[in-house]
Each structure stands twice: as structure tokens, then as C-alpha cells.
C-alpha positions as CSV (number, residue, x, y, z in Angstrom):
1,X,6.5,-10.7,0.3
2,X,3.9,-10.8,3.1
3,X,2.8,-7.6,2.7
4,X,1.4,-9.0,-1.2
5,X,-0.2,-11.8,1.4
6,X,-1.9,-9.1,3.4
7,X,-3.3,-6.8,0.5
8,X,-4.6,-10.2,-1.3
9,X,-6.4,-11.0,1.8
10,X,-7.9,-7.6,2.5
11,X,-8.9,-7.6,-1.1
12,X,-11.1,-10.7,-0.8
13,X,-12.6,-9.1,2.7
14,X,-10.8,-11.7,4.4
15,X,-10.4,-11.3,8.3
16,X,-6.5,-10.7,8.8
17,X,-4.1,-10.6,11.9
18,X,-0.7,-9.2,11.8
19,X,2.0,-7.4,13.9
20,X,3.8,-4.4,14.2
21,X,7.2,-6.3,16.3
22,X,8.9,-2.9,17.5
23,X,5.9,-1.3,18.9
24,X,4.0,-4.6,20.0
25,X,1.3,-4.2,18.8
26,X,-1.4,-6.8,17.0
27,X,-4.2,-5.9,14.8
28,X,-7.4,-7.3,13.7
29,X,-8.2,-6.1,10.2
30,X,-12.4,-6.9,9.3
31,X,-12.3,-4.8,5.8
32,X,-16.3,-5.0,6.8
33,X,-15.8,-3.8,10.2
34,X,-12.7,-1.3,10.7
35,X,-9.5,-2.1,12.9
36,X,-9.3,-2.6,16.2
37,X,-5.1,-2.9,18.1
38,X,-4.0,-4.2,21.3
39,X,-0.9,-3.8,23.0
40,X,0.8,-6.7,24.6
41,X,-1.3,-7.8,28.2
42,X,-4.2,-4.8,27.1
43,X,-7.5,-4.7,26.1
44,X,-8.8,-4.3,22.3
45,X,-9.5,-1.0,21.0
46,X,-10.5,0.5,17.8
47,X,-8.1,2.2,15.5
48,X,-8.3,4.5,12.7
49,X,-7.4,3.3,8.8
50,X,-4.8,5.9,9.2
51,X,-2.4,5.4,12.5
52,X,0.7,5.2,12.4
53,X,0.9,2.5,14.2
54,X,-1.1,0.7,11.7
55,X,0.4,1.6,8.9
56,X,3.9,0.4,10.0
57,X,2.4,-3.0,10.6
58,X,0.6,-2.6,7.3
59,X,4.3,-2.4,5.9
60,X,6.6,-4.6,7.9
61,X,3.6,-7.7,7.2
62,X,4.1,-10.1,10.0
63,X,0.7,-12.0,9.6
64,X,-0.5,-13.8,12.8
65,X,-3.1,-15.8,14.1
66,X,-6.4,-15.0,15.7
67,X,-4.9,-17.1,18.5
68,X,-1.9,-15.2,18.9
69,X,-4.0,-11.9,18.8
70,X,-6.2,-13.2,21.2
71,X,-3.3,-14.6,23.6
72,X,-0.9,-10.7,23.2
């Protein structure tokens, strides 16, 4: 399950992209750093551990790249 993939990396303070599809929205997680979102053609901003939005992409798992978060 990606989700397993995402908690493992987040463990071992890895840098992880990932996806919440129905809202589009992306998401750098820096375990060191916080999170920061960005909606599809917007600019980066900083989210708390505790949004909803996060949390669904937290669930649904959709790991990206930096290049696709970079390119939404």
C-alpha cells in the first residue's frame, strides 16, 4: 500500500511528494521543515500538519515527483 511507502519515508526524514487527485492538490512533505501545498497553476504555500486537505492526501498515498510538484 502506498500509504506504508509514505509513512516509511517520513520515518527516515526523507523528503516526500504526493497528491490529493480530487482536490488537486500536491504536497511537499520536509519532516525537518513542515509542509507546504499547491494547487494546480498556483504558487507554494505552507500548510498545517493538520489540514484536511493534507490529511486526505496523507490517506489516498499518490506519491509523486519533485518534478511533477514543481510542474502542477
Amino acid at each position: 500500500m502506498l500509504t506504508n511507502e509514505l509513512i516509511n519515508r517520513l520515518s527516515n526524514k526523507e523528503v516526500v511528494y504526493f497528491k490529493n487527485s480530487f482536490d488537486e492538490v500536491v504536497f511537499k512533505a520536509n519532516p525537518l521543515e513542515g509542509y507546504l501545498a499547491k494547487r494546480k497553476n498556483g504558487k507554494v504555500y505552507q500548510i498545517e500538519i493538520g489540514a484536511k486537505l493534507l490529511t486526505e492526501a496523507f490517506l489516498e498515498g499518490c506519491i509523486i515527483t519533485k518534478e511533477e510538484f514543481e510542474n502542477y
